[in-house]
Backbone bond lengths (Angstrom), bond angles and torsions (degrees), N, CA, C in turn:
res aa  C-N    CA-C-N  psi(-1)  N-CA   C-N-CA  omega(-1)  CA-C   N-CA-C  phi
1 X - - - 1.445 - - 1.531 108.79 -
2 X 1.277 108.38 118.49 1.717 98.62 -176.10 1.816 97.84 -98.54
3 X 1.321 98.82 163.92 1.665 126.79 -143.62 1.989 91.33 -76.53
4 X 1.422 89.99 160.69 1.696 89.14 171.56 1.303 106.66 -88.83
5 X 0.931 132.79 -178.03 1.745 133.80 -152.78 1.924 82.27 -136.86
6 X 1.277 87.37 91.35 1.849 108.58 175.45 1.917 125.04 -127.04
7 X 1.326 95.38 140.41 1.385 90.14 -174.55 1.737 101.90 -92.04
8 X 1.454 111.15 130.24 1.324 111.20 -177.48 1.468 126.20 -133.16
9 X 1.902 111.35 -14.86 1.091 107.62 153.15 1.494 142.83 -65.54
10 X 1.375 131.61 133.17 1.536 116.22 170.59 1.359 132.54 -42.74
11 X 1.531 124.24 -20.52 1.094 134.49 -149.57 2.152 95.32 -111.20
12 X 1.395 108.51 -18.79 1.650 101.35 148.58 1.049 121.14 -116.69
13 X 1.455 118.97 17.35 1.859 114.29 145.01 1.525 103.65 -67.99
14 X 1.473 116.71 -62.59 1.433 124.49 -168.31 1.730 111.81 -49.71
15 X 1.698 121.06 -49.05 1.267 113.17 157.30 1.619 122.18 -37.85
16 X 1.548 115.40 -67.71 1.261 110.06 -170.85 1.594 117.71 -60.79
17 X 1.560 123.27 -28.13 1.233 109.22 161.57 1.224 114.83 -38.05
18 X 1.136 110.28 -71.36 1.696 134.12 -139.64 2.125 95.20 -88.39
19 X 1.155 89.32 -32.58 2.257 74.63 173.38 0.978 103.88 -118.10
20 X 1.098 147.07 -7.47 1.562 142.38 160.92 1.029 139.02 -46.86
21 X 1.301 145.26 -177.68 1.538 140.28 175.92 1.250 113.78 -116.83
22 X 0.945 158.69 122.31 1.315 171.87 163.72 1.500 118.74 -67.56
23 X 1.693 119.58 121.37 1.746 124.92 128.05 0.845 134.04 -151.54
24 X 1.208 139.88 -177.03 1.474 118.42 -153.16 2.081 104.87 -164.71
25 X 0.696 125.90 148.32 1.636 141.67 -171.69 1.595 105.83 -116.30
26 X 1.233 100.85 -155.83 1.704 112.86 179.38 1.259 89.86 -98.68
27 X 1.074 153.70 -63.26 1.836 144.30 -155.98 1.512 92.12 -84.53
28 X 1.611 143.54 -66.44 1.291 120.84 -158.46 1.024 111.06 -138.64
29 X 1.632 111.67 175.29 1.379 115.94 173.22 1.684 109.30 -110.85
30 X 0.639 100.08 153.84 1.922 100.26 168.67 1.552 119.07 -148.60
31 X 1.352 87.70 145.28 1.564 94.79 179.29 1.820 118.51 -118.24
32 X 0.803 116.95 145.23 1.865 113.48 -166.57 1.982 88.62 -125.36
33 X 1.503 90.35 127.32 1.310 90.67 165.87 1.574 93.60 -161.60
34 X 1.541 122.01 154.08 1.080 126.49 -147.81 1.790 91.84 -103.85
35 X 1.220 101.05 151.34 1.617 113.90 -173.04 1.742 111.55 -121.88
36 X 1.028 102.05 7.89 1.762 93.32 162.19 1.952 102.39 53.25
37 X 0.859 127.72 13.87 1.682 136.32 170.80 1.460 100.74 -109.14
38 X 1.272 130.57 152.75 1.564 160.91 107.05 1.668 107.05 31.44
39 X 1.809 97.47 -63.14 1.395 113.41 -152.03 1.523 104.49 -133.98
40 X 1.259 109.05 153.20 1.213 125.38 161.83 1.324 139.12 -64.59
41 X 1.653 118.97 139.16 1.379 117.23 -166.79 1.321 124.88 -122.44
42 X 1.190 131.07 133.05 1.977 119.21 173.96 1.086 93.26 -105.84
43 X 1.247 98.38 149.20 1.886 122.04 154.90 1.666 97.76 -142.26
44 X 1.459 113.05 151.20 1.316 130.57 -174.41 1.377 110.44 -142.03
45 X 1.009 108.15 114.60 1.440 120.97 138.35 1.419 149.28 -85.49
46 X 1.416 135.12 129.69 1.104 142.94 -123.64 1.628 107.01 -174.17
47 X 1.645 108.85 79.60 2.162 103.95 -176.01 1.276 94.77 -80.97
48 X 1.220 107.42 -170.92 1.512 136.60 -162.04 1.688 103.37 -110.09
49 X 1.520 112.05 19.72 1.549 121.73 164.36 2.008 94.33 -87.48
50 X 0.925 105.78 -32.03 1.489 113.06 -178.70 1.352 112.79 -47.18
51 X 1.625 126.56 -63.69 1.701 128.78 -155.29 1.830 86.80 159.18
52 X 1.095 89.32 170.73 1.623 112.58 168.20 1.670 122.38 -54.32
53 X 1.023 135.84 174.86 1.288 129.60 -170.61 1.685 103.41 -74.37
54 X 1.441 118.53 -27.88 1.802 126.69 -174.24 1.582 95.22 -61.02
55 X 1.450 134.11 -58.25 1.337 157.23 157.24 1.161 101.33 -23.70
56 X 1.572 136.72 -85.76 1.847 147.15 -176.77 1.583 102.85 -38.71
57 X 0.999 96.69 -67.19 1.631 102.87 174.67 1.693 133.78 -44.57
58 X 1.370 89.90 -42.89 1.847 97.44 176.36 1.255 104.60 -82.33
59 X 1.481 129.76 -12.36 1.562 137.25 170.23 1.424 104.88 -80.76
60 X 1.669 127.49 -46.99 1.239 89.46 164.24 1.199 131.53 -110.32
61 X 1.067 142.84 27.01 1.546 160.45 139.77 1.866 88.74 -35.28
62 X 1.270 118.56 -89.60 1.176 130.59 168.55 1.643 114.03 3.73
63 X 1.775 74.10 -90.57 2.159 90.24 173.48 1.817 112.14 -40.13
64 X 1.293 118.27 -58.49 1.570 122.68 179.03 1.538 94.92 -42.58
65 X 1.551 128.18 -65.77 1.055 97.89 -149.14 1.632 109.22 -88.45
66 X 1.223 130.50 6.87 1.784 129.70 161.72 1.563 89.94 -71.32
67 X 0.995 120.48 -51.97 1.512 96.44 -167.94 1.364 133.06 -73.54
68 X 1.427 92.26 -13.33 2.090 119.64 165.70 1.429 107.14 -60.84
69 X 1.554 111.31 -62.24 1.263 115.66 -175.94 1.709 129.45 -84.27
70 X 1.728 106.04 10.34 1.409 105.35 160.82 1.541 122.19 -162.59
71 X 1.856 90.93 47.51 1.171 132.27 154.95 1.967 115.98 -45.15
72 X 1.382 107.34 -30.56 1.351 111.01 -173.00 1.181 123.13 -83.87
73 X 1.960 109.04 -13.45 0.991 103.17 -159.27 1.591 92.34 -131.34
74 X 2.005 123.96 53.32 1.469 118.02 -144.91 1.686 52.83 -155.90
75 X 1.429 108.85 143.37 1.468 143.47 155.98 1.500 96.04 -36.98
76 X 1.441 130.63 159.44 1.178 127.46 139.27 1.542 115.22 -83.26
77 X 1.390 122.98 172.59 1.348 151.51 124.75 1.959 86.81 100.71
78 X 1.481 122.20 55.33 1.094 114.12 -174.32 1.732 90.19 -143.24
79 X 1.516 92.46 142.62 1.791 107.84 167.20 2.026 103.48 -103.90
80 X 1.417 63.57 142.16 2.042 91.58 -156.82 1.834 84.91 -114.30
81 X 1.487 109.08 120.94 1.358 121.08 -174.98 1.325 102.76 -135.18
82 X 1.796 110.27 101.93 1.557 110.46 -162.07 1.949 90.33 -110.03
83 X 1.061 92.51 114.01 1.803 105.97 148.65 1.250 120.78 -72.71
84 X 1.351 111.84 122.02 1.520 105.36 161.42 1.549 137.28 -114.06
85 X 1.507 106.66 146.24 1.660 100.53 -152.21 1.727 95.36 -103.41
86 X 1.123 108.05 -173.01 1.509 120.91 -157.69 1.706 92.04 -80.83
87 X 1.366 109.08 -56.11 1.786 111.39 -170.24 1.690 91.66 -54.02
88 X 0.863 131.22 -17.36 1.645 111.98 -168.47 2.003 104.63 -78.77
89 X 1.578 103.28 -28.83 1.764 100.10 -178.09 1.410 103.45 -48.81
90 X 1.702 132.36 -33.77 0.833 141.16 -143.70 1.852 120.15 -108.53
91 X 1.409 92.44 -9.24 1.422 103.53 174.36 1.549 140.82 -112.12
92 X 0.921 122.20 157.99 1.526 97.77 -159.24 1.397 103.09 -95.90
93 X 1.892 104.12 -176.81 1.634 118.76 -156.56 1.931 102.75 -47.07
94 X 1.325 101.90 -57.82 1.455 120.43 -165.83 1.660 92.72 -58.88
95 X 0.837 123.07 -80.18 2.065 116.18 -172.19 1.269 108.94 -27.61
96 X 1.894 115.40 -51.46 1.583 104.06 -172.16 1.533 96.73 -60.00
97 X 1.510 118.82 -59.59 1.442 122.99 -168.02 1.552 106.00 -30.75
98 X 1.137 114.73 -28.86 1.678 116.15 -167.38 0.971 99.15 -83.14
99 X 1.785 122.89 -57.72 1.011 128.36 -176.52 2.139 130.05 -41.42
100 X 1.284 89.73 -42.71 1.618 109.80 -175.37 1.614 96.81 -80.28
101 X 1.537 142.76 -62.25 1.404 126.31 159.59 1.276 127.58 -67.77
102 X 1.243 127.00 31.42 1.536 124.72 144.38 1.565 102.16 -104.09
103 X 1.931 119.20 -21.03 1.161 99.39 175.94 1.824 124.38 -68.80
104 X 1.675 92.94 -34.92 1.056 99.28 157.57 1.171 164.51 -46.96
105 X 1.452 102.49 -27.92 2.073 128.61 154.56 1.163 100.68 -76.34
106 X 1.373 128.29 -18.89 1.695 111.85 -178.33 1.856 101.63 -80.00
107 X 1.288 115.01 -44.97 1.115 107.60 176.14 1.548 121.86 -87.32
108 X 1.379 119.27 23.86 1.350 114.88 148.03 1.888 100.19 65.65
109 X 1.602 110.04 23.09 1.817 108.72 174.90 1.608 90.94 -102.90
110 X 0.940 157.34 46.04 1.571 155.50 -166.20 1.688 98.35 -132.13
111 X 1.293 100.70 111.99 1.401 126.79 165.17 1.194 128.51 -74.23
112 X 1.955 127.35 90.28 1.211 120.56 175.00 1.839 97.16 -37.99
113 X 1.539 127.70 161.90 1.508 158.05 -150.38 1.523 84.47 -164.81
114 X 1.367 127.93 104.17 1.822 156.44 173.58 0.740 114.95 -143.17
């Protein structure tokens, strides 16, 4: 089984804060900052203002797999830094899904598919 393509050090969370681009909705925030790699990366964040750890987890289980399933149509060679906000514990699969590709047309990583 080869690995998901995830950002997990602190030191490219702290980049993408700090050089990245920023926007954000009612469920998340995201940050786009370019990674000089091939392929694309998630990292998520998720505090304990959210729900219990059962809660954090099914949020990002969730997030992994929108970004699994529209991976094809996401720019390459960019780190994807998803915040998550409190209204998102509360919403279902399809809203975040909406939520994360409208963040995505805001930041202009959306791949015409021709």
């Amino acid at each position: 089984m080869k690995r998901f393509p995830s950002v997990k050090k602190n030191t490219d969370f702290q980049k993408a804060y700090q050089q990245g681009v920023s926007a954000a909705n009612a469920e998340l925030v995201m940050y786009v900052r370019k990674n000089g790699l091939d392929y694309s990366r998630i990292g998520i964040s998720c505090s304990k203002k959210i729900g219990n750890s059962v809660v954090r987890h099914t949020m990002a289980r969730k997030l992994r797999e929108i970004f699994r399933t529209n991976i094809q149509c996401i720019e390459r060679g960019v780190d994807i830094i998803l915040v998550v906000r409190k209204k998102a514990s509360c919403s279902t699969y399809q809203q975040i899904e909406k939520a994360y590709l409208n963040l995505c047309n805001r930041h202009h990583i959306v791949v015409d598919l021709k």
